[in-house]
N, CA, C and O atoms as a GROMACS GRO file, in nm:
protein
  588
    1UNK      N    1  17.482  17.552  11.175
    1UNK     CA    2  17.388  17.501  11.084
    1UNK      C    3  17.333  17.614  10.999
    1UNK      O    4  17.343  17.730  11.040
    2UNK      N    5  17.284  17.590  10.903
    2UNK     CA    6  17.244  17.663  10.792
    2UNK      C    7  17.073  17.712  10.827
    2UNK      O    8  16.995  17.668  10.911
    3UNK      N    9  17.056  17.822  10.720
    3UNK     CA   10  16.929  17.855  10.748
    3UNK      C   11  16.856  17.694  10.644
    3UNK      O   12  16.756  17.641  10.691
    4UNK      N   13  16.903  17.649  10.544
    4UNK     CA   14  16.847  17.536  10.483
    4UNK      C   15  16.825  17.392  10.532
    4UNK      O   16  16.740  17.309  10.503
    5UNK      N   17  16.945  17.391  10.632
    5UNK     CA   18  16.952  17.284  10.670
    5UNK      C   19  16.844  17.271  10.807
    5UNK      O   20  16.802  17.165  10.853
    6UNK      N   21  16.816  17.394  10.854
    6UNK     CA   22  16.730  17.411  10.987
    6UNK      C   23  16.576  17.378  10.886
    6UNK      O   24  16.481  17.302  10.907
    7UNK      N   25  16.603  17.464  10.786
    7UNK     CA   26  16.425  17.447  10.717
    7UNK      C   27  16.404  17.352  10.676
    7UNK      O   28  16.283  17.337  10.659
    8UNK      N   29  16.514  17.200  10.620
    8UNK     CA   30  16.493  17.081  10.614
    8UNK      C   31  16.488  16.989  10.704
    8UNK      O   32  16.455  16.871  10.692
    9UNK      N   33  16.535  17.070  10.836
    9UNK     CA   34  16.562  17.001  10.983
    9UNK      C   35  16.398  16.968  10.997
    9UNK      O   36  16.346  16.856  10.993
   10UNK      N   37  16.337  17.088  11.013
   10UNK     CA   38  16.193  17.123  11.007
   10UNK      C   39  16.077  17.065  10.942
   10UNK      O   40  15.965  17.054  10.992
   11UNK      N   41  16.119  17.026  10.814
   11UNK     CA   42  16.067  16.938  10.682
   11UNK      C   43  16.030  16.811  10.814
   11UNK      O   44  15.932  16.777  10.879
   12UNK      N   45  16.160  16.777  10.803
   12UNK     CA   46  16.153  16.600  10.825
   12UNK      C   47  16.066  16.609  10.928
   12UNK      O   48  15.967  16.536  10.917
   13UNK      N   49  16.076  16.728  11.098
   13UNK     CA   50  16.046  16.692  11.223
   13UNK      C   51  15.908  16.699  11.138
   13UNK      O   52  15.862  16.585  11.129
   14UNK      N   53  15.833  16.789  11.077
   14UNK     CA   54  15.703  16.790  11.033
   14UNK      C   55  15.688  16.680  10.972
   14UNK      O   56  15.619  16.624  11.056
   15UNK      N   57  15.700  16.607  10.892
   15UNK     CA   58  15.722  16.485  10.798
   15UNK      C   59  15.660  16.371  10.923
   15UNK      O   60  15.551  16.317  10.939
   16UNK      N   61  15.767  16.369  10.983
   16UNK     CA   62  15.772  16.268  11.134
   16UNK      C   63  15.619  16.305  11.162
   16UNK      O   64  15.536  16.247  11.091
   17UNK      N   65  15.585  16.374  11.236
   17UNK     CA   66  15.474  16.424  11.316
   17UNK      C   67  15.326  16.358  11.248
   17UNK      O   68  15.236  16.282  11.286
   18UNK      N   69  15.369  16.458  11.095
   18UNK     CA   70  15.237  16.419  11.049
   18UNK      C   71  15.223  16.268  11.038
   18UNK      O   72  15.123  16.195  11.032
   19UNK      N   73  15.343  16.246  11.036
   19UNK     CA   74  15.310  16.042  10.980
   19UNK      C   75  15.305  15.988  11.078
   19UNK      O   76  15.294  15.866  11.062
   20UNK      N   77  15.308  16.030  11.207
   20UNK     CA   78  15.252  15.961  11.355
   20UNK      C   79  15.087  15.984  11.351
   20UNK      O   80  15.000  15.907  11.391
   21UNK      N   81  15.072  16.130  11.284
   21UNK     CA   82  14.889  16.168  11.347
   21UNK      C   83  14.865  16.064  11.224
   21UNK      O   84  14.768  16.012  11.280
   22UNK      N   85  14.874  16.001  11.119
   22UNK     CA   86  14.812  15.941  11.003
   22UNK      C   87  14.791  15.827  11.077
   22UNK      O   88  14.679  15.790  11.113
   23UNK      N   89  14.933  15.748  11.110
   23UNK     CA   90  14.960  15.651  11.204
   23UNK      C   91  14.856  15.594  11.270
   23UNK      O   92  14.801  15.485  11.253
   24UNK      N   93  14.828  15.733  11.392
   24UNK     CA   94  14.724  15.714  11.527
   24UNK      C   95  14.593  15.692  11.419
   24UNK      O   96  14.530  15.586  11.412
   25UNK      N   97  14.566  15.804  11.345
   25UNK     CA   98  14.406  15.828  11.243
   25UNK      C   99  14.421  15.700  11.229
   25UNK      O  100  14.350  15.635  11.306
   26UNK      N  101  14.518  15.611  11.125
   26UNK     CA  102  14.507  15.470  11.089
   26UNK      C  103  14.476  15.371  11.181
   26UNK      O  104  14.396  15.282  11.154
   27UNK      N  105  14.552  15.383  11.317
   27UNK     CA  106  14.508  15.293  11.398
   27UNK      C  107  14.341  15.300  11.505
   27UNK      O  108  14.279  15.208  11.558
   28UNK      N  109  14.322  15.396  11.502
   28UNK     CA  110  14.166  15.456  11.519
   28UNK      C  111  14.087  15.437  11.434
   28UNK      O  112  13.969  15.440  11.469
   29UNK      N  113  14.113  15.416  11.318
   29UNK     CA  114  14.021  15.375  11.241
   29UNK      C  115  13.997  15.252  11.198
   29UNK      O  116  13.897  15.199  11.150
   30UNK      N  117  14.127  15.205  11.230
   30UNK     CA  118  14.137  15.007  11.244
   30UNK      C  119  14.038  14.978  11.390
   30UNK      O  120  13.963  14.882  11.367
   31UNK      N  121  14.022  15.022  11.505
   31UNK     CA  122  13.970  14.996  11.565
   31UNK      C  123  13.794  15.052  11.599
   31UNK      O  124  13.702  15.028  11.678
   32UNK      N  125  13.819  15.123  11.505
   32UNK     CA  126  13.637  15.191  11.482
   32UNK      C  127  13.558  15.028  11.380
   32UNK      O  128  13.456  14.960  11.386
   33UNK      N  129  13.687  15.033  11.296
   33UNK     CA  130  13.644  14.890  11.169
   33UNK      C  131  13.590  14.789  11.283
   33UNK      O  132  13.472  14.769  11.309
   34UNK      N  133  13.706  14.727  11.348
   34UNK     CA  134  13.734  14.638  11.449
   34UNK      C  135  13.577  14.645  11.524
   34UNK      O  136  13.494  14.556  11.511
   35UNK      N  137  13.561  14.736  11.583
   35UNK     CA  138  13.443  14.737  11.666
   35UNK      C  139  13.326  14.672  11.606
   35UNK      O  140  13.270  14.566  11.634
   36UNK      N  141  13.296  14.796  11.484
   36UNK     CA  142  13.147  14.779  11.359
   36UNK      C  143  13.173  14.631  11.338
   36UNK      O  144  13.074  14.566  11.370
   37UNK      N  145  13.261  14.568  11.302
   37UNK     CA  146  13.286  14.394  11.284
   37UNK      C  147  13.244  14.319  11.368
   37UNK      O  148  13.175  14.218  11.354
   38UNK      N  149  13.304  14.390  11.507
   38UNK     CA  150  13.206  14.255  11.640
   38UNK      C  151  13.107  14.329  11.626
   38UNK      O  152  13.040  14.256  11.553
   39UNK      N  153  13.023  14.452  11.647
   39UNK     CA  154  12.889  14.481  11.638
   39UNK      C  155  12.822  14.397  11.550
   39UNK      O  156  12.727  14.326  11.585
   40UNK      N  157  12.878  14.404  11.407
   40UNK     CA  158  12.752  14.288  11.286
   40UNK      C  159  12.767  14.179  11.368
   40UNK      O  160  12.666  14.134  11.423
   41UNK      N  161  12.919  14.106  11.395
   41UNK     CA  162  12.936  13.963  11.382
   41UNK      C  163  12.808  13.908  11.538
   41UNK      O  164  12.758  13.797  11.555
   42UNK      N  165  12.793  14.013  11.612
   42UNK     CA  166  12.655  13.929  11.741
   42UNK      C  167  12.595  13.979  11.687
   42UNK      O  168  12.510  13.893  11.668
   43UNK      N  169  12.545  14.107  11.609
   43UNK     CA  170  12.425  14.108  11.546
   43UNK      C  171  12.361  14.005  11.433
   43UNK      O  172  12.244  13.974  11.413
   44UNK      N  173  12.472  13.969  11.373
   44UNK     CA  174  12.427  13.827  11.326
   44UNK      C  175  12.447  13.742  11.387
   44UNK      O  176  12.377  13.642  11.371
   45UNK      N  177  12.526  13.744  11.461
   45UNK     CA  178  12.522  13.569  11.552
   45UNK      C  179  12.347  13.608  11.622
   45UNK      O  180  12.275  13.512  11.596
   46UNK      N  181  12.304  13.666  11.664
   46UNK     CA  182  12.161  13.686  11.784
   46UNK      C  183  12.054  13.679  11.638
   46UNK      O  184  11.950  13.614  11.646
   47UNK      N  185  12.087  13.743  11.522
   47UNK     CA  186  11.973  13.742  11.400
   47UNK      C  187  11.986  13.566  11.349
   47UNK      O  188  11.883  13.499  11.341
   48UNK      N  189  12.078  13.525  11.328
   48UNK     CA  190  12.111  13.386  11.347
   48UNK      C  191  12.067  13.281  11.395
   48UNK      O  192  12.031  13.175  11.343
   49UNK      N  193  12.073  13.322  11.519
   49UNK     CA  194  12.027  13.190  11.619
   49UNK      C  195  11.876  13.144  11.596
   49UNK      O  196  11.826  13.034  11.572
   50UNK      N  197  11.845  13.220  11.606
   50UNK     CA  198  11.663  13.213  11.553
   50UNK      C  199  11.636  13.173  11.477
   50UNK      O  200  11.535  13.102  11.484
   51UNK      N  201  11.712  13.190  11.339
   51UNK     CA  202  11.680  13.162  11.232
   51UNK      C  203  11.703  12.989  11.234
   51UNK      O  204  11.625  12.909  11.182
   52UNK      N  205  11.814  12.959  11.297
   52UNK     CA  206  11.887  12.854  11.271
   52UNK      C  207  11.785  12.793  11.359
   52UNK      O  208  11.723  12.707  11.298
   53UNK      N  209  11.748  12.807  11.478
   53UNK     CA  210  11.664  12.771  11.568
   53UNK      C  211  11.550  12.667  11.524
   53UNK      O  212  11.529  12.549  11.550
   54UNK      N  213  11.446  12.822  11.400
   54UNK     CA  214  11.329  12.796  11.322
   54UNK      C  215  11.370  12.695  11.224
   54UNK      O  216  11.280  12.624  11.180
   55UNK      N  217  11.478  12.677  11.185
   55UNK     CA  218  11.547  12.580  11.106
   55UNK      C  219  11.529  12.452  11.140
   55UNK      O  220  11.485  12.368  11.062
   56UNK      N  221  11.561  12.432  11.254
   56UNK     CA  222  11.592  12.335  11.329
   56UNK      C  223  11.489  12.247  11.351
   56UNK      O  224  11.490  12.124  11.343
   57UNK      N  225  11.387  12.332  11.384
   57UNK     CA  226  11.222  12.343  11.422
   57UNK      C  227  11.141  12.260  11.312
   57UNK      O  228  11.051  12.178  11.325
   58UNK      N  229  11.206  12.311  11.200
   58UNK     CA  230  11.159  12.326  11.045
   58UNK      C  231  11.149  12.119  11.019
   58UNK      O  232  11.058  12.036  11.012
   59UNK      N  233  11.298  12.118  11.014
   59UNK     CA  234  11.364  12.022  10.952
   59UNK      C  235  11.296  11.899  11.058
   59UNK      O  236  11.226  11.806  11.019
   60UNK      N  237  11.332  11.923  11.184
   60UNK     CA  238  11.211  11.849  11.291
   60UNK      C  239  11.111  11.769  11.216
   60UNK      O  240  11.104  11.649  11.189
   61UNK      N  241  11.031  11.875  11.190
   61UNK     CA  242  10.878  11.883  11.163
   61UNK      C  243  10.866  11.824  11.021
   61UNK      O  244  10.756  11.783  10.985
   62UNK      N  245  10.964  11.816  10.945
   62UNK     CA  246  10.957  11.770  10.842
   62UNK      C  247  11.021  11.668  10.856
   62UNK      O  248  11.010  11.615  10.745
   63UNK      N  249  11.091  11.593  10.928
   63UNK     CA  250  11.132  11.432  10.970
   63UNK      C  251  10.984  11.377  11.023
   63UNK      O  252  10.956  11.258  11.004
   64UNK      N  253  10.908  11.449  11.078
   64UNK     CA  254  10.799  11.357  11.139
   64UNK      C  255  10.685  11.308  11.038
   64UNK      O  256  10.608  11.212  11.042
   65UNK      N  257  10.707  11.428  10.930
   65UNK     CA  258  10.593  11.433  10.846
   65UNK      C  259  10.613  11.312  10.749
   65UNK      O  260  10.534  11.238  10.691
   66UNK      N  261  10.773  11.323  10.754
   66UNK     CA  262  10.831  11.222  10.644
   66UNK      C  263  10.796  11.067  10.657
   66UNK      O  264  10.761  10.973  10.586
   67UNK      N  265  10.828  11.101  10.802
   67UNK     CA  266  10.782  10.958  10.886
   67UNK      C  267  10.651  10.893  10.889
   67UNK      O  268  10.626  10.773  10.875
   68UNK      N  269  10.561  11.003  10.911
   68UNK     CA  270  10.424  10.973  10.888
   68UNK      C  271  10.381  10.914  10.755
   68UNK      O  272  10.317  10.809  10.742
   69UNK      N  273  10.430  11.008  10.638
   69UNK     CA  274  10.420  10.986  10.533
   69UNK      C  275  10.404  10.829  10.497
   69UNK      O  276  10.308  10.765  10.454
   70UNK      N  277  10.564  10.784  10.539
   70UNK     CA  278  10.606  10.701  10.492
   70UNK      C  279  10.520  10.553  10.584
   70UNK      O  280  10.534  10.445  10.528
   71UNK      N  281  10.454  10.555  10.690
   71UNK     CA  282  10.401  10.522  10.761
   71UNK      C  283  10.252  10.434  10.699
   71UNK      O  284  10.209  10.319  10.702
   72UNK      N  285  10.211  10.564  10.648
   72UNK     CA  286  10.080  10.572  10.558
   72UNK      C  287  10.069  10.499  10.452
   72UNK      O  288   9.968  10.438  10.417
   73UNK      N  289  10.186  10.502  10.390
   73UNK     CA  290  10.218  10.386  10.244
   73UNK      C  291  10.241  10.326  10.259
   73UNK      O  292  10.216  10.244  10.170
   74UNK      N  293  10.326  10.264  10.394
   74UNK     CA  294  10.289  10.134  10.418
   74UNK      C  295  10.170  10.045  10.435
   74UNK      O  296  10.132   9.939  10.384
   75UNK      N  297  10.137  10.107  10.503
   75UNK     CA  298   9.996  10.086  10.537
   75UNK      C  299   9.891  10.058  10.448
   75UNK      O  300   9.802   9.973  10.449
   76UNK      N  301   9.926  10.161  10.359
   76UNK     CA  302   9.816  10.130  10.253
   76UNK      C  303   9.894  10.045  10.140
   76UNK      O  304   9.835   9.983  10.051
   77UNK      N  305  10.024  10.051  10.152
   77UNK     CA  306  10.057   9.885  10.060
   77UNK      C  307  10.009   9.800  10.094
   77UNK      O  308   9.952   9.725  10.015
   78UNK      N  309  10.013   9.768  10.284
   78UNK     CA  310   9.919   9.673  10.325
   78UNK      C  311   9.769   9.640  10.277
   78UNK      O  312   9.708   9.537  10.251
   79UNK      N  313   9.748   9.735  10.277
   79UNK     CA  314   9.604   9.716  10.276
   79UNK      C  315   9.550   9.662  10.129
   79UNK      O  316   9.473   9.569  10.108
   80UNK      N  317   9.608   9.744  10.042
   80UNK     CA  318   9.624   9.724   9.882
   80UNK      C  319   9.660   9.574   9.843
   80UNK      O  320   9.628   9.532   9.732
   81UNK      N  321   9.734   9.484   9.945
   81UNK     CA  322   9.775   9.397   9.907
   81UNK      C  323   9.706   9.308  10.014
   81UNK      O  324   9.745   9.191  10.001
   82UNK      N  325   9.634   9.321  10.095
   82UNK     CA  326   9.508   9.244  10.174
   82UNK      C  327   9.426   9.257  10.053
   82UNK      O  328   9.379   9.153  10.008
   83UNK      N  329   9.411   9.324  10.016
   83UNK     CA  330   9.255   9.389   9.897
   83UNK      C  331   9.323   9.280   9.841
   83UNK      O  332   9.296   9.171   9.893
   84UNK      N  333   9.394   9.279   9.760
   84UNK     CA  334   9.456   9.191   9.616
   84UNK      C  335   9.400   9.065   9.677
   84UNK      O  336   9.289   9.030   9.637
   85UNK      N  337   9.464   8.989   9.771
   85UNK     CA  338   9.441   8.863   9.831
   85UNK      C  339   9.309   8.837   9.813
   85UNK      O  340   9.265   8.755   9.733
   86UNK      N  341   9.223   8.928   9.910
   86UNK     CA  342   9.097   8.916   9.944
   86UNK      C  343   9.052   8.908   9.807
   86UNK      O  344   8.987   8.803   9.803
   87UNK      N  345   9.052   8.959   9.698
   87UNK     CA  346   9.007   8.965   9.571
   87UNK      C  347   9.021   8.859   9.474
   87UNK      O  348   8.923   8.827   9.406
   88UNK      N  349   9.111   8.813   9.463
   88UNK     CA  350   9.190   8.671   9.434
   88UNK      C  351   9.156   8.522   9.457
   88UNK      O  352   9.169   8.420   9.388
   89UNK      N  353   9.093   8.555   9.620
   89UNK     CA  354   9.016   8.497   9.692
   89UNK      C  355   8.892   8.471   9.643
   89UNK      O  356   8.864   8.355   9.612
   90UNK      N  357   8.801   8.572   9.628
   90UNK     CA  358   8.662   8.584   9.607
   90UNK      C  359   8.656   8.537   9.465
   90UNK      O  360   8.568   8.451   9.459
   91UNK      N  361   8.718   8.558   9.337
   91UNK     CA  362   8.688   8.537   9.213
   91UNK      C  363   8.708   8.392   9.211
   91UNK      O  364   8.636   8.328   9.136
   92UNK      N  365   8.814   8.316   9.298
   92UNK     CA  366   8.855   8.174   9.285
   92UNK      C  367   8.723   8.101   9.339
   92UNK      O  368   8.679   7.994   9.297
   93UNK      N  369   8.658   8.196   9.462
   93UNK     CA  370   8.512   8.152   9.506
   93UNK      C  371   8.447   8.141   9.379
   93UNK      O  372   8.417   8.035   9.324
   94UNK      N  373   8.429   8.240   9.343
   94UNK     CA  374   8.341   8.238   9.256
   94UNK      C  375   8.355   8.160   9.111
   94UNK      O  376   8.257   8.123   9.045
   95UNK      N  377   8.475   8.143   9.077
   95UNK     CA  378   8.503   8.027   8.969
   95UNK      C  379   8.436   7.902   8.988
   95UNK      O  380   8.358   7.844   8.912
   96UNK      N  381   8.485   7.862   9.124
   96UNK     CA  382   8.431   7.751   9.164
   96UNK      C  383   8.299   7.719   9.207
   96UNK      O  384   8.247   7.610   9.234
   97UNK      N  385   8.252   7.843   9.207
   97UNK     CA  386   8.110   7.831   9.256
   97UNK      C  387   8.049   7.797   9.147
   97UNK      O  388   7.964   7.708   9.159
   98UNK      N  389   8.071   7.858   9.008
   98UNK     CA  390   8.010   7.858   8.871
   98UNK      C  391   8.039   7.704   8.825
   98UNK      O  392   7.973   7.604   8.796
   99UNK      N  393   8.148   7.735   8.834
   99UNK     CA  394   8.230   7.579   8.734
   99UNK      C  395   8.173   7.474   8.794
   99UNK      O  396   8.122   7.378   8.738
  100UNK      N  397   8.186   7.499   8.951
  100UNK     CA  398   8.171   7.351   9.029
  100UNK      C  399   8.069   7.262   8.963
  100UNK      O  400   8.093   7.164   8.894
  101UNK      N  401   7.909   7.330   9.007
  101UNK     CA  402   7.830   7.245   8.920
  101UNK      C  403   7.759   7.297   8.748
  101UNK      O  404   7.652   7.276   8.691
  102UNK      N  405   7.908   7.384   8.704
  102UNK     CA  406   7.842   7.355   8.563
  102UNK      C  407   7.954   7.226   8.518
  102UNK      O  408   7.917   7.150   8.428
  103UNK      N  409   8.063   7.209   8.570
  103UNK     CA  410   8.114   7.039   8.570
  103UNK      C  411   8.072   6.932   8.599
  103UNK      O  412   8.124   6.826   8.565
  104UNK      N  413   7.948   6.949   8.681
  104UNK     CA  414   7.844   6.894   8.782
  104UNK      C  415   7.768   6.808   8.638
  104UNK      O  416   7.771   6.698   8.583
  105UNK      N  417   7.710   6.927   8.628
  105UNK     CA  418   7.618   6.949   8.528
  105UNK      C  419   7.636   6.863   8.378
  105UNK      O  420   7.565   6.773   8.334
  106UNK      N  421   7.732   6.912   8.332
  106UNK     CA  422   7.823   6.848   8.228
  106UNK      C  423   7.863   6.714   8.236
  106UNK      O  424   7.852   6.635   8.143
  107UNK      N  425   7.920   6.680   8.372
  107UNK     CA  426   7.898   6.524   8.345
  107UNK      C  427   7.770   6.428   8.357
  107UNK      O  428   7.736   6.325   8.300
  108UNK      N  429   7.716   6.504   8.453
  108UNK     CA  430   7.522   6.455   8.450
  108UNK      C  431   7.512   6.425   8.337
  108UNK      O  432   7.508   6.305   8.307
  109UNK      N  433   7.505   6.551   8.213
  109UNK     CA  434   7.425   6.569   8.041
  109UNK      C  435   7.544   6.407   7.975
  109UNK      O  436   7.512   6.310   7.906
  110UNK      N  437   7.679   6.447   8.036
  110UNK     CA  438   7.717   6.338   7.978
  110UNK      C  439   7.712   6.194   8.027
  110UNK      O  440   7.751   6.099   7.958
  111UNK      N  441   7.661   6.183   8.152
  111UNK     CA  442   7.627   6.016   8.199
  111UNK      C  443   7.487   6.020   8.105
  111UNK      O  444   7.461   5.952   8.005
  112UNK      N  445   7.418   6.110   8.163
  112UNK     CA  446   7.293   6.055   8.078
  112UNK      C  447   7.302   6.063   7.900
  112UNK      O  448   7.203   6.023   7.839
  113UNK      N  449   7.381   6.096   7.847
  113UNK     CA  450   7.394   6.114   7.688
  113UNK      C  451   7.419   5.970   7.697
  113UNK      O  452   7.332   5.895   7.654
  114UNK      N  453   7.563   5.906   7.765
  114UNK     CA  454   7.659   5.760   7.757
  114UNK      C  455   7.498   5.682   7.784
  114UNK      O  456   7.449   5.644   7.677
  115UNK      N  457   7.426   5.657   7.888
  115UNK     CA  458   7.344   5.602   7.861
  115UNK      C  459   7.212   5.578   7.769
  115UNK      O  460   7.135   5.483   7.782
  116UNK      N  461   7.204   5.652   7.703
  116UNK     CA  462   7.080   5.674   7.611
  116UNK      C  463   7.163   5.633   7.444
  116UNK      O  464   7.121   5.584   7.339
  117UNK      N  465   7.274   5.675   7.484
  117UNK     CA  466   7.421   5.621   7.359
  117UNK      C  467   7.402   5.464   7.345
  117UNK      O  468   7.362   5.409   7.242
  118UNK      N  469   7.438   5.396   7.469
  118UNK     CA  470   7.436   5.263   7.507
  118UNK      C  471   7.293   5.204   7.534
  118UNK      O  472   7.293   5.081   7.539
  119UNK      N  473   7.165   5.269   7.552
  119UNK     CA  474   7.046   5.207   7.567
  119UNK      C  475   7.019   5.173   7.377
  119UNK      O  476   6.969   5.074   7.325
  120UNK      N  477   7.070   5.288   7.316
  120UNK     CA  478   7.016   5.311   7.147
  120UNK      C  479   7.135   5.173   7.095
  120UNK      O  480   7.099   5.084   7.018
  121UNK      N  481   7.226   5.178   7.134
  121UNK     CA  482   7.317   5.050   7.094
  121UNK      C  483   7.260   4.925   7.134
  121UNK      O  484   7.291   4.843   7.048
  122UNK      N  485   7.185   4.868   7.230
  122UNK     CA  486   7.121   4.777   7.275
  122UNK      C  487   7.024   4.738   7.163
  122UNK      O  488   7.035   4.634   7.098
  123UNK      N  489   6.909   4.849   7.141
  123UNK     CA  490   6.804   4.868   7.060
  123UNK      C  491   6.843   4.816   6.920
  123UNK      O  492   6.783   4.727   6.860
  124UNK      N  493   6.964   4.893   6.870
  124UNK     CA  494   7.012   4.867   6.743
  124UNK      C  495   7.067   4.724   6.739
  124UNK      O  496   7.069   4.669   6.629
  125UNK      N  497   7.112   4.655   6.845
  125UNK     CA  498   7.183   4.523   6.847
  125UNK      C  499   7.074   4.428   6.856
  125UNK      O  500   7.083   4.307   6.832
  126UNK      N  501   6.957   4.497   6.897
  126UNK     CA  502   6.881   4.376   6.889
  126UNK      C  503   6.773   4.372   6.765
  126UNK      O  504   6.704   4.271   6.748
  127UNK      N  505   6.764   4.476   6.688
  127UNK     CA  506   6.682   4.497   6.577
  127UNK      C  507   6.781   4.464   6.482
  127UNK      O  508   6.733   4.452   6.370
  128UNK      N  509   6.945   4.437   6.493
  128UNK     CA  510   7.002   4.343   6.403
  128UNK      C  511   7.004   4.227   6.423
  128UNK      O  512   7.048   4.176   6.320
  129UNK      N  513   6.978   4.133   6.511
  129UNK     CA  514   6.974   4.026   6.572
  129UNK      C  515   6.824   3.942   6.498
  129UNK      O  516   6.799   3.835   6.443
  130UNK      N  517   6.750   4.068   6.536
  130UNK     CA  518   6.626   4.016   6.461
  130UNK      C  519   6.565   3.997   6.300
  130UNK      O  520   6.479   3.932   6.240
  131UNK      N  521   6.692   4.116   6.269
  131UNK     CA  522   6.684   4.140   6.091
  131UNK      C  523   6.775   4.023   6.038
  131UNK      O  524   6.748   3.988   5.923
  132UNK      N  525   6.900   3.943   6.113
  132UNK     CA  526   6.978   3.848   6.063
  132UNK      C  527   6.853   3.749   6.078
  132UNK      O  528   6.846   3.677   5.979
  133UNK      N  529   6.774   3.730   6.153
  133UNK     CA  530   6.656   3.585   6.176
  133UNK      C  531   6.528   3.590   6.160
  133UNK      O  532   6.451   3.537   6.240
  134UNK      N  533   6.494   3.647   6.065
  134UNK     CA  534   6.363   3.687   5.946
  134UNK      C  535   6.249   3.573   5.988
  134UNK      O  536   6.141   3.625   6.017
  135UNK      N  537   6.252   3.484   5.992
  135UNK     CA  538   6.187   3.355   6.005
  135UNK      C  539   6.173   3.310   6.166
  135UNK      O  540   6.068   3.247   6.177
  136UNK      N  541   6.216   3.316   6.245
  136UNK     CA  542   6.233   3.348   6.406
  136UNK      C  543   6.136   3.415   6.424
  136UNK      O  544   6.032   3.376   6.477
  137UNK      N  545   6.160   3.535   6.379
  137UNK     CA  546   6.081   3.632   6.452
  137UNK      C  547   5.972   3.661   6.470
  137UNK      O  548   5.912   3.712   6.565
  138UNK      N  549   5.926   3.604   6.315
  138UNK     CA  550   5.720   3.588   6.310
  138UNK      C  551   5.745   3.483   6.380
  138UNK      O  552   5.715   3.498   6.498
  139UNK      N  553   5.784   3.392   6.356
  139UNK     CA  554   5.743   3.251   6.489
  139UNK      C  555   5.721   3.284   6.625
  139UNK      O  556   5.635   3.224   6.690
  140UNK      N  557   5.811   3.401   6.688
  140UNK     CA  558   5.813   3.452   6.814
  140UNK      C  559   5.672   3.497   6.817
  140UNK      O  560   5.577   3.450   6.880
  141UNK      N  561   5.679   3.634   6.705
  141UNK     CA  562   5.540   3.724   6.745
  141UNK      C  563   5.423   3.602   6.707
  141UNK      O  564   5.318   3.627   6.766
  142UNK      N  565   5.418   3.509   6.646
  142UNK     CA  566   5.282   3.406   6.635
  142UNK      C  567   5.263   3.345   6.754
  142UNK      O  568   5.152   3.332   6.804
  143UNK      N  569   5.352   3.313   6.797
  143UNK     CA  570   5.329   3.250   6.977
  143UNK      C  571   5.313   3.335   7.056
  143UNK      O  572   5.279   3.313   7.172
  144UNK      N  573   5.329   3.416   7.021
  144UNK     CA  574   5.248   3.538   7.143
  144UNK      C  575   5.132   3.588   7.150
  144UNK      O  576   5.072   3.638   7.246
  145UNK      N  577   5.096   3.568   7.017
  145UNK     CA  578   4.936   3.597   6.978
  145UNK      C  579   4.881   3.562   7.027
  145UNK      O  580   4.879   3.443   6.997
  146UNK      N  581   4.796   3.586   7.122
  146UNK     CA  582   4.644   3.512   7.159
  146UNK      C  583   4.568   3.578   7.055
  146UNK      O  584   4.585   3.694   7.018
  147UNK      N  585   4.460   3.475   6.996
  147UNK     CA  586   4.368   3.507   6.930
  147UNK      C  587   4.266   3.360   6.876
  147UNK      O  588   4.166   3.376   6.806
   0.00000   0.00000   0.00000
């Protein structure tokens, strides 16, 4: 063998070598990565849980509130709509309380109008009765005269 061919013999065995230590460096450093990765991944899974926990807690607490909420408006639809009734109620009282006897009232003014209508028609029927019989009538009032 040659002195060139020994110093390229040499090349490669060095060549080889170093690209095993890169190799190992590469795979040591895949597993340094590897590690720091599960280190975050429970450091966030444990920073996590809590959070998700308080979450949980959260969303809870805000179903009950919702519930309540919604609880309350019912309730007070109820009530809003008792009020309405009750109100509805009272003014119809009170219509009727007014109207009742001012209808009362009104036909009273009008029985007694119809009669004082019909007493004045009487009056008038008979002061024509008496104006058709001119001669009658002093005869009547002379027989009644005492004197």
């Amino acid at each position: 063998m040659t002195d060139t061919a020994e110093v390229l013999l040499g090349v490669i065995a060095f060549s080889v070598v170093l690209m095993a230590v890169v190799q190992v460096g590469a795979i040591m450093a895949g597993f340094r990565v590897a590690r720091r990765v599960e280190r975050l991944a429970s450091e966030l899974e444990s920073g996590v849980k809590p959070l998700i926990a308080n979450l949980t807690a959260v969303s809870a607490e805000a179903s009950k509130a919702a519930n309540l909420a919604v609880t309350q408006v019912e309730r007070f639809d109820r009530l809003f709509a008792d009020l309405t009734v009750k109100v509805e109620q009272t003014i119809s009282v009170a219509q009727q309380f007014i109207t009742g006897p001012a209808h009362s009232g009104f036909a009273l003014v009008a029985g007694i109008r119809a009669g004082l209508t019909a007493f004045q028609s009487l009056r008038e029927a008979a002061r024509r009765r008496r104006a058709a019989r001119p001669g009658s009538f002093d005869e009547e009032e002379e027989s009644l005269f005492i004197g």
